[in-house]
Structure formats: structure tokens, C-alpha cells
C-alpha positions as CSV (number, residue, x, y, z in Angstrom):
1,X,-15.7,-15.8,-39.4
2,X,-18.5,-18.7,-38.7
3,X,-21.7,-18.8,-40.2
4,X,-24.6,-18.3,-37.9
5,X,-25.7,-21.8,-37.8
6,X,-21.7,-23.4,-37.2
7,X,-19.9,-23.2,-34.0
8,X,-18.2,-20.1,-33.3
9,X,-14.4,-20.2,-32.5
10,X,-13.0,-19.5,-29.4
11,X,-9.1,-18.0,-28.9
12,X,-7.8,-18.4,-25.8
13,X,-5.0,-15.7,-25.0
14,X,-3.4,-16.7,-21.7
15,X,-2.3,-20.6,-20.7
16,X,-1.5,-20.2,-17.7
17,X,-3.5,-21.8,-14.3
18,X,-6.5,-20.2,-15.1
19,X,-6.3,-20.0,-19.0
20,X,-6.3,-24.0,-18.7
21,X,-9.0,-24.0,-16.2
22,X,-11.2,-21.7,-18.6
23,X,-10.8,-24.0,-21.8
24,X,-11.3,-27.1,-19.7
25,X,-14.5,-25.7,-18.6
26,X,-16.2,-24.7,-21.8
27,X,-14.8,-27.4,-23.7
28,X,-18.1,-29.6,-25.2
29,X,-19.8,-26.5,-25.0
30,X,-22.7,-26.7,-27.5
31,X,-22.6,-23.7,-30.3
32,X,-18.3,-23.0,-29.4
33,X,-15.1,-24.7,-30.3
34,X,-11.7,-23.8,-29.1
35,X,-9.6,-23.2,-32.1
36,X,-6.1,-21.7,-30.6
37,X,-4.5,-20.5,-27.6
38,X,-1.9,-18.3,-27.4
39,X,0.8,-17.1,-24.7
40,X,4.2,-15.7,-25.2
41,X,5.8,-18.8,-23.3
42,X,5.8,-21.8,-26.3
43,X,6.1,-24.4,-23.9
44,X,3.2,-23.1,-22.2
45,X,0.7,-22.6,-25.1
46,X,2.5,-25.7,-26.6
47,X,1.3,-27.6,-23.4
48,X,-2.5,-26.4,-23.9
49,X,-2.4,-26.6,-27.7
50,X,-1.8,-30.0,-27.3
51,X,-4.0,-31.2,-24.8
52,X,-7.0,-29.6,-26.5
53,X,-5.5,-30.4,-30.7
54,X,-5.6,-26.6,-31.2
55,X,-2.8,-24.9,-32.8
56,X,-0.3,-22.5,-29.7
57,X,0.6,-19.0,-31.2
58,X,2.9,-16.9,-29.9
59,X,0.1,-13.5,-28.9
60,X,-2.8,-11.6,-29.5
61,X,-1.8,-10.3,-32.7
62,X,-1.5,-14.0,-33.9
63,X,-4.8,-14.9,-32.7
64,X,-7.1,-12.0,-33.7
65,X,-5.0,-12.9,-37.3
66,X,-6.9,-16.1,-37.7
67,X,-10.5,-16.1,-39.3
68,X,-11.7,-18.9,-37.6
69,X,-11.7,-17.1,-33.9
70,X,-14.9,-15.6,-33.4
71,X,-14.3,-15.1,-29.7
72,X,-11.5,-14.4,-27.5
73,X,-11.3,-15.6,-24.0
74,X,-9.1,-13.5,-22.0
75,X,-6.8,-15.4,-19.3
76,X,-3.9,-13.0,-18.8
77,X,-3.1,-10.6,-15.5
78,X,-5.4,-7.5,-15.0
79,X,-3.5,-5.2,-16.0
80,X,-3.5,-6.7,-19.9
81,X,-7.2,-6.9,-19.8
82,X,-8.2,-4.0,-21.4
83,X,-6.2,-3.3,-24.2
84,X,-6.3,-6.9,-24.9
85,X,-10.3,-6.4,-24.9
86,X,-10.4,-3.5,-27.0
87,X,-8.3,-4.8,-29.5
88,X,-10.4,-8.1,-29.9
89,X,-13.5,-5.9,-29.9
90,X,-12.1,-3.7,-32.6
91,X,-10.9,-6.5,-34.7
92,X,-14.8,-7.9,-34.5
93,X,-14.8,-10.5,-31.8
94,X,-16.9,-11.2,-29.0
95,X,-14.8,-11.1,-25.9
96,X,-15.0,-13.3,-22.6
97,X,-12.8,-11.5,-20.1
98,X,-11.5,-12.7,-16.5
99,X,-12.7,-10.5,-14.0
100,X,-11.5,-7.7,-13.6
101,X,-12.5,-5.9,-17.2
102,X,-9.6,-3.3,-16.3
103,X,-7.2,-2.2,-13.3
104,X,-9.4,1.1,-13.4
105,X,-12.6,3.0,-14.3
106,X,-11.1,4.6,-17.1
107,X,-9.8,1.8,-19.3
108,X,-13.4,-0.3,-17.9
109,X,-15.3,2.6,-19.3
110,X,-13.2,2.4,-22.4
111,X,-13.7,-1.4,-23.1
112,X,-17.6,-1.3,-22.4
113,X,-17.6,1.8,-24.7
114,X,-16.1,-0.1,-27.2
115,X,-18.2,-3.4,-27.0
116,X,-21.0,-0.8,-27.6
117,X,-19.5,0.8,-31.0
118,X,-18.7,-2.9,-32.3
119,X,-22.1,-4.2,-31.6
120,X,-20.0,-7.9,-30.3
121,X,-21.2,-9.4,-27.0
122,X,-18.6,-8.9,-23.8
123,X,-19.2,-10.7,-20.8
124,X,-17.3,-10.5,-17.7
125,X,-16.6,-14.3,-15.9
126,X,-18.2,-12.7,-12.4
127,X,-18.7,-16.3,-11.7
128,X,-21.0,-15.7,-8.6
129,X,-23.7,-14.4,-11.0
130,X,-23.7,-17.9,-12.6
131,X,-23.6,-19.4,-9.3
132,X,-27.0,-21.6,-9.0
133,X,-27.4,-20.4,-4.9
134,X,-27.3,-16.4,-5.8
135,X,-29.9,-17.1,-8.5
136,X,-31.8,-18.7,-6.4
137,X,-32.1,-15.9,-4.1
138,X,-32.6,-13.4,-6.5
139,X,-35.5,-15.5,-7.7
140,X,-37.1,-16.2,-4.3
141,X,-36.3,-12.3,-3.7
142,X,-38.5,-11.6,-6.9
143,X,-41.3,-13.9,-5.8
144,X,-41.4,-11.6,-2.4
145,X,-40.5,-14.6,-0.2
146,X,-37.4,-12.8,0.8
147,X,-37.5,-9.2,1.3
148,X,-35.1,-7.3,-0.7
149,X,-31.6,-7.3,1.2
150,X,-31.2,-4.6,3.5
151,X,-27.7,-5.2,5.0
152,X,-25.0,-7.3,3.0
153,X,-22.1,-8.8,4.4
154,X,-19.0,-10.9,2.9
155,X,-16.4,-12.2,5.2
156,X,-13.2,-13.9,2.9
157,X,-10.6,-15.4,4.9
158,X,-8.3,-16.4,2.4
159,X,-5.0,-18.3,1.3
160,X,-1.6,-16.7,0.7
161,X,0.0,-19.9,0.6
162,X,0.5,-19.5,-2.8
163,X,1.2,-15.8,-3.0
164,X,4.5,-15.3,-2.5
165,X,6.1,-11.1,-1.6
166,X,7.1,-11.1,-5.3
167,X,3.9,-12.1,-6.9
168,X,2.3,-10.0,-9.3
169,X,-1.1,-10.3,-7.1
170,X,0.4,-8.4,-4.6
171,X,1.9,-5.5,-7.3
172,X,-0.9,-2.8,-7.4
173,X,0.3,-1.7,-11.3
174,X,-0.3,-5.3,-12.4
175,X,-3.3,-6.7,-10.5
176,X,-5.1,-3.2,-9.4
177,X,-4.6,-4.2,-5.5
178,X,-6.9,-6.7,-3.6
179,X,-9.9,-4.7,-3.8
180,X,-9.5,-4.2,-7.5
181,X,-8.3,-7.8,-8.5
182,X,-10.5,-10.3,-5.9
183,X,-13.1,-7.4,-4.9
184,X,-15.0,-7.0,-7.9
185,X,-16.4,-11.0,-7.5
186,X,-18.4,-9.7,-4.4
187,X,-18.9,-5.7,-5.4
188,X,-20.8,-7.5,-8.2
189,X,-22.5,-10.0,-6.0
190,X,-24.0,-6.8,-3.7
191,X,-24.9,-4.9,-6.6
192,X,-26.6,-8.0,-8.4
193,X,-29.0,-9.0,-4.8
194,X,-29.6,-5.8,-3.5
195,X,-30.9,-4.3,-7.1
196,X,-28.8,-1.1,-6.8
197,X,-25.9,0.9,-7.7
198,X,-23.7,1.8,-5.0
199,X,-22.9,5.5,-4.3
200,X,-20.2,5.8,-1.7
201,X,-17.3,4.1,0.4
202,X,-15.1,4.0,3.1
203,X,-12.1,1.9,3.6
204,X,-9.3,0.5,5.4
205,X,-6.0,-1.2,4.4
206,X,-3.9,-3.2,7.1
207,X,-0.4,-3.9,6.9
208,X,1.3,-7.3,8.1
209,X,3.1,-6.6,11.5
210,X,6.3,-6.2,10.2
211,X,5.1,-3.1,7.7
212,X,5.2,-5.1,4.7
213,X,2.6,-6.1,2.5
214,X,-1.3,-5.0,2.7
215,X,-2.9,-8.1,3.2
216,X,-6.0,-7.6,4.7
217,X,-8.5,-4.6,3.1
218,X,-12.2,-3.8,4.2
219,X,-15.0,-1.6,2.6
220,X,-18.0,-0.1,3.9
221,X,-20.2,0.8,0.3
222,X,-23.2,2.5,1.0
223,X,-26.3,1.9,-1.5
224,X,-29.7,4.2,-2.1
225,X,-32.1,3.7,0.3
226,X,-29.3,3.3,3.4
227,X,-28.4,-0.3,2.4
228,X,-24.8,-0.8,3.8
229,X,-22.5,-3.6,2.0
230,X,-19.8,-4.6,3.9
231,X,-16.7,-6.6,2.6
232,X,-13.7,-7.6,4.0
233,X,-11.0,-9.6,2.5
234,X,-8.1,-11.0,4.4
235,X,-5.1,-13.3,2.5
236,X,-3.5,-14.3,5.5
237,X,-4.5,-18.4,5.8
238,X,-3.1,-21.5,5.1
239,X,-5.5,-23.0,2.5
240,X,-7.0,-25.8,4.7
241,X,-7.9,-22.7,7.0
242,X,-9.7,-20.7,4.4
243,X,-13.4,-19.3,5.6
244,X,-15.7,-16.7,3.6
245,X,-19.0,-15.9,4.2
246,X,-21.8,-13.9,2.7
247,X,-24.5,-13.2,5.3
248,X,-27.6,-11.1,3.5
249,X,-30.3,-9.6,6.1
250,X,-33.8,-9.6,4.3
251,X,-35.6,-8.1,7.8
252,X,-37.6,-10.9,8.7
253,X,-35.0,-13.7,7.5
254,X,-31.5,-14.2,6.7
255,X,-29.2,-15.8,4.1
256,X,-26.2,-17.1,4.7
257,X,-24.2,-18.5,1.8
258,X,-20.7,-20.5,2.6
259,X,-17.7,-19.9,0.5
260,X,-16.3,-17.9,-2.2
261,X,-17.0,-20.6,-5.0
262,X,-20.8,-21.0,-2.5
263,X,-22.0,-24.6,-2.7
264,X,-24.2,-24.5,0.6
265,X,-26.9,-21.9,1.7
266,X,-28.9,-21.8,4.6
267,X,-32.5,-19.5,5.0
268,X,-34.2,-18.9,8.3
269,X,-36.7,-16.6,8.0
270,X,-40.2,-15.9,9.9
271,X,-43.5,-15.4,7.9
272,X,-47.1,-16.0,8.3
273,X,-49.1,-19.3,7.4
274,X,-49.4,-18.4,3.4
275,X,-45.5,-17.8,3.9
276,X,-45.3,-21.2,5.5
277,X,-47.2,-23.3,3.0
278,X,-44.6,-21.3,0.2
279,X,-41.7,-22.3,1.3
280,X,-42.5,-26.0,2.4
281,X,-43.0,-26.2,-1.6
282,X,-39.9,-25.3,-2.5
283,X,-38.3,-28.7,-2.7
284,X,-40.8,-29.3,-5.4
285,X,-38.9,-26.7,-7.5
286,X,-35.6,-27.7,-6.7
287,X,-34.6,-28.0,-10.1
288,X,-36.3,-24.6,-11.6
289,X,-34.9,-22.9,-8.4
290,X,-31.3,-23.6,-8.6
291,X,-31.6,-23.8,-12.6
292,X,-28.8,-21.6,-14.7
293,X,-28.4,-22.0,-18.4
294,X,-25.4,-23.5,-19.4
295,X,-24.7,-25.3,-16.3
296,X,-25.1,-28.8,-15.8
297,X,-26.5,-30.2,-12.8
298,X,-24.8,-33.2,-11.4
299,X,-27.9,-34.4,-9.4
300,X,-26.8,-34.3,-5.7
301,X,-28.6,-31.0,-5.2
302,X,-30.9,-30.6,-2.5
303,X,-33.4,-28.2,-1.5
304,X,-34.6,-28.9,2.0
305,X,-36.8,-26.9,4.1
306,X,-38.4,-26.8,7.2
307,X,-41.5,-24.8,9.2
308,X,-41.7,-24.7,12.8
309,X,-45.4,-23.1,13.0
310,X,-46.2,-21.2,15.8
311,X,-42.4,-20.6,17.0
312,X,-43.1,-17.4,18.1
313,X,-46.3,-15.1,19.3
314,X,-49.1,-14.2,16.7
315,X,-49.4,-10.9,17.8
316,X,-47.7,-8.4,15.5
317,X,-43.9,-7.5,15.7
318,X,-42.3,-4.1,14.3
319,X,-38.5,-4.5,12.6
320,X,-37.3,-1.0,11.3
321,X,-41.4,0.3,11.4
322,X,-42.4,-2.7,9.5
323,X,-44.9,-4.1,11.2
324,X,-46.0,-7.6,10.7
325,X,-47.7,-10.9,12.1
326,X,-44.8,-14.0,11.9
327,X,-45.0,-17.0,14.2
328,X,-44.0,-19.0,11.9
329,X,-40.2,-19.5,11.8
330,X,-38.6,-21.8,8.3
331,X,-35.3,-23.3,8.1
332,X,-34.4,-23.7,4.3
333,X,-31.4,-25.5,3.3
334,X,-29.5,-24.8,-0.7
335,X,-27.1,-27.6,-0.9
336,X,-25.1,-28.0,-4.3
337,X,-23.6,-31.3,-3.1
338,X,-20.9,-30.6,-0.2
339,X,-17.5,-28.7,-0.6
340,X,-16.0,-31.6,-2.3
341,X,-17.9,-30.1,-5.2
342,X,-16.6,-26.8,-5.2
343,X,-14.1,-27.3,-8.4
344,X,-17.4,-28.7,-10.0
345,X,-19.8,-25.5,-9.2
346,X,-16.9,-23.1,-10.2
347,X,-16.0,-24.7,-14.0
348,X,-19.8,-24.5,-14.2
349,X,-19.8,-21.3,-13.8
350,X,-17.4,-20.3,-16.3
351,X,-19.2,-22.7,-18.5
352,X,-22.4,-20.7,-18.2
353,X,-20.7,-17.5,-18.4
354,X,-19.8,-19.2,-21.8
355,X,-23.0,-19.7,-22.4
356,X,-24.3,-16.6,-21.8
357,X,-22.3,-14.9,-24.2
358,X,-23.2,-17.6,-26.6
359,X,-26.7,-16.7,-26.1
360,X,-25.9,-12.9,-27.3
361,X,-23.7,-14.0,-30.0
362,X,-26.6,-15.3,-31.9
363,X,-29.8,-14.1,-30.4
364,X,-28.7,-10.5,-28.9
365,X,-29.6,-8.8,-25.8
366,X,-27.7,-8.0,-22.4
367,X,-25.3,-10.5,-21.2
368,X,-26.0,-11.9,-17.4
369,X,-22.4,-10.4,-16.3
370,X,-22.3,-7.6,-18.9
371,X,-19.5,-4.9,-19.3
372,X,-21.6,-2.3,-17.3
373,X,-21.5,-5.3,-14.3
374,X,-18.0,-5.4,-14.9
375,X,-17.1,-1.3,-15.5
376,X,-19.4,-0.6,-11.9
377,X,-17.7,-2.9,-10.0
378,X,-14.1,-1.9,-11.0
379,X,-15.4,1.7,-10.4
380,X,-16.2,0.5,-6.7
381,X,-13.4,-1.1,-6.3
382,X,-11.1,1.9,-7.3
383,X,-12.9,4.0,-5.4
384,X,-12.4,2.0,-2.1
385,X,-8.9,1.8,-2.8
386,X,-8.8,5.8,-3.1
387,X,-10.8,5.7,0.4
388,X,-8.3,3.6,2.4
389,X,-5.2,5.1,0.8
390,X,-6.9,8.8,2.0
391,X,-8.8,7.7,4.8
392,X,-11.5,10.0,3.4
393,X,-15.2,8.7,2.0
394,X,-15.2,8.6,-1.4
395,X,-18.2,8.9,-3.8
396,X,-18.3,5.5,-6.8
397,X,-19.3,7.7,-9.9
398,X,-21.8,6.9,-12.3
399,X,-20.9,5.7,-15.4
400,X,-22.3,4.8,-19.0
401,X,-20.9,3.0,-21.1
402,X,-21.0,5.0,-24.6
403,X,-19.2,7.6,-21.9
404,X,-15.7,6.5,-21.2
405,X,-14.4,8.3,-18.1
């Protein structure tokens, strides 16, 4: 193992689309060199190996074998994460897992458990928590320019150009079903902006016409207070036809963020004239906004805002017996350069997921995307499968992870 003040040595197990993707994107990475990948198909790790002058083993085993990997980077289908986790974690390694941590509560409980016991950091690549757009919200969220959310909303029109009836995305035992395997990015996203854990959920699963595959799933999770999240996801679209949006109502303004990799959001909201003179500052902080360690702006962001005072009345209006003055109305625009830079925002990402587990490598603390993040979101996600399969509410349990389930 690495000294504390070398590089620590990443593993990759997994070289397939995303495995490749993943080393690509941390690759340069201050504090963390890749060392080895590994995949039971040689011409595959052979491929990777190569291209990054890393020795290609044939497994896990192989990999966790080697001194020199301090992490492992976990690239294979769902339903290997887990065991592949806990056997990094119990042979000493920090662990940077795809989402999802596991195919179900139980084995998520047992990993997080386990990254506990072994004291090694575990983060979960939830890439929208490293997305510079969501930060930004939280941030202006904790400066009480947005209200905390009150309704959210993700719409995910997606691809299944490239999903085929006999791929394993579409096999429940190996990718945990839709909810499980593509869910937990937005479960995550809902529990991350509107500060709490959710309790229940109902659900639905549609069919295509001819009976065949569920390809379209939606899930009403209720959090504390009688904040609904709603998510629906739909692979049904060629891919120059895909649409997703996440639409967040704050009360008195609304967010809505474009895309499942976001690179655009817009903000209209109404406030009062200390409100006003608050947000036309933002583009001063457009940098400290939209900042997320570990990834590297490329300069064409923009923050742009604008206040159309006296928009509406002065005399007070009442939303859900709130009762306030507004006549000011703002138009904020969070622009991360276009959706040509989508692949750029999204290996960011990954890289500051990287980065954050770097961070608790050597200095400790609680990873951004940590394995309770990834345990509560799988445990959502299960339990809106339950609900649709049923068509009964079901109740997301509490979990802890020194507890496994």
C-alpha cells in the first residue's frame, strides 16, 4: 500500500463502455494513478491496459492481489456490485462504485456496514451530486434565496436504441429493474435538494403494447413535511429524441434544470427589492456558485440573471398561507456551455466523485455521495418496485449503516 504522501493506486474491475469512460475521466487526477484493470474478457482489459500502460488481469481476486491498488473502481453490472465492494473493503481498499451500490437494500446495507467496520472511504458515482447546477441550487437554497423545494419533479424520456429485448438492463436479476438501476441517480437528486429522507411510495410499471417488456415506470415518493417527489422514467426514444427534465417548485420561484447529465438551468422566481439586488449579484459569483472540487471548469460558463422590478402588485400575496410582498419577478439563467458539453460535465463528474473520495482517503470525513446516499436510494428504489409490482403504497425503511437489513 501507498504512503500517505504518494499517489494512491486505483484498480479498475470492469472494461467495458463505462469502465473505459471512468479511467478516462480520472486519469491526471492529482493524489491517484491507475495501476491495473481487470475483466474476465483479455481482449477487453488487454484493450484498456494498453491504452492507459497498466497491466489487464483476468478478475477481482487478481487485483485486490496486487499491493499497489489502494482503491478499486467498480465498473461491472449491478448485480456484481456488492460483493465485489465488500470484498475490496475487506481486503483494505477504498472503493468507488457505479451507482447502484447493490440490486437491493439488503446487500446496500451490507456494503455500507462494511465500509464502516474497515474504516476505508466508499463513494457512490451519483454523478448529479457532483453536477455544478444542483450545487448551485443547494447553495442558493442555503443562502434563503430559494425556498427549500416543496414539490420535485423529474421527467426522463430516454433511449432504447441501444437496449436491445436481451440486454441485461432489461433483466431485473442482473440490473435491479429501471427503478433500481437508472432511478437511484434522481432518488438521490430529491433526497440531496429537498434535505430529507423519503418515507413512502406508490408506483406504476407500463408494459410495451404488445405485453412485452416494462419500459416505462413512475414513482410518487412522499417526504416529511408533505413534500411529493415525482419521477418518471420512460426508455422508449430514439436518442436524438431523448428529453428529461427536473422541475423543483421553491413557492415563490421555480427551477428547471434540462437533462439527465444537466448543463442548463433556468430560475424565475419573485422576491422583494433586497431579493432583487441579491440575485442581480450573482453573476459576480459565478465561479464560487457553480464551483465543485475536483472538476475543472472549461470557462464558457455563464450565470446570467435578470429583474423585472415591479412585475406584479406590491400588495401582499398568500401561496400555501405564506404570505408575502413580491413584485419583483427574476429570470436567472445556469448555463454550463450548451449540450455539446454534456460528455464534458459528465466525466467531470466522475472526476470529482474521484476526488471526493480522494479527499477522505487522506483527510477523513463523509464522502459527498457517501454509502448511506447510495444504501437510501437503492432502499427507495426497491421499494417503488414492490409498489408497482403490488399496486399497494409501500413504506422506504430507515436504515443505518452499522445495521445491515
Amino acid at each position: 500500500m501507498t504512503g500517505a504522501t504518494t499517489p494512491l493506486g486505483l484498480g479498475l474491475v470492469g472494461c467495458g463502455g463505462f469502465g473505459a469512460f471512468l479511467l478516462d475521466a480520472v486519469a491526471g487526477l492529482p493524489g491517484l494513478r491507475p495501476v491495473a484493470v481487470a475483466d474476465p474478457d483479455p481482449e477487453r482489459a488487454g484493450a484498456l491496459g494498453q491504452r492507459h500502460a497498466v497491466p489487464a488481469l483476468a478478475g477481482l481476486d487478481d487485483l485486490l492481489a496486487r499491493e499497489d491498488v489502494d482503491v478499486v473502481a467498480i465498473a461491472t453490472p449491478p448485480a456484481t456490485h456488492a460483493a465485489t465492494a465488500v470484498a475490496a473493503l475487506r481486503a483494505g481498499r477504498h472503493v468507488l462504485c457505479e451507482k447502484p451500490l447493490a440490486t437491493s437494500a439488503r446487500d446496500a446495507a451490507a456494503v455500507a456496514g462494511e465500509a464502516e467496520r474497515a474504516g476505508r472511504a466508499l463513494v457512490v458515482d451519483h454523478v448529479l451530486r457532483y453536477n455544478p447546477l444542483l450545487r448551485a441550487v443547494e447553495r442558493l437554497t442555503d443562502e434563503h434565496l430559494l425556498a427549500r423545494p416543496r414539490r420535485f419533479l423529474f421527467e426522463n424520456d430516454a433511449s432504447d436504441e441501444d437496449l436491445g429485448p436481451d440486454h441485461w438492463f432489461w433483466d431485473r436479476e442482473h440490473s435491479g429493474g429501471i427503478f433500481v438501476e437508472h432511478g437511484v441517480h434522481f432518488f438521490d437528486a430529491a433526497r440531496a435538494l429537498l434535505g430529507s429522507d423519503p418515507v413512502s411510495v406508490r408506483a406504476t410499471a407500463v408494459r410495451r403494447p404488445d405485453g412485452g417488456l416494462v419500459d416505462m415506470v413512475s414513482a410518487d415518493v412522499l417526504h416529511p413535511g408533505g413534500v411529493l417527489a415525482s419521477h418518471l422514467h420512460s426508455f422508449t426514444h430514439a436518442h436524438r429524441c431523448e428529453r428529461q427534465l427536473m422541475r423543483l417548485d421553491h413557492g415563490f420561484a421555480e427551477t428547471r434544470i434540462e437533462g439527465w447529465i444537466p448543463v442548463r438551468a433556468e430560475i424565475t422566481a419573485w422576491t422583494d427589492e433586497e431579493g432583487a439586488r441579491a440575485w442581480e449579484r450573482l453573476p459576480e459569483r459565478t465561479v464560487a456558485l457553480l464551483h465543485v472540487d475536483g472538476f475543472r471548469p472549461h470557462g464558457g460558463e455563464r450565470v446570467s440573471v435578470a429583474v423585472r422590478r415591479d412585475a406584479g402588485s406590491p400588495g401582499p400575496v398568500r401561496g400555501r398561507g405564506e404570505l408575502r410582498s413580491v413584485p419583483h419577478q427574476v429570470r436567472a439563467v445556469l448555463d454550463l456551455g450548451g449540450g455539446e458539453r454534456k460528455p464534458y460535465v459528465y466525466r467531470e463528474s466522475v472526476r470529482a466523485a474521484a476526488a471526493d473520495l480522494l479527499r477522505v482517503a487522506r483527510d477523513g470525513g463523509t464522502p459527498v455521495a457517501d454509502a448511506l446516499a447510495g444504501l437510501t436510494s437503492v432502499a427507495v428504489a426497491e421499494a417503488a418496485t414492490r409498489a408497482a409490482d403490488t399496486g399497494a403504497d409501500q413504506t422506504v425503511p430507515g436504515f443505518h449503516p452499522k445495521e445491515p437489513a
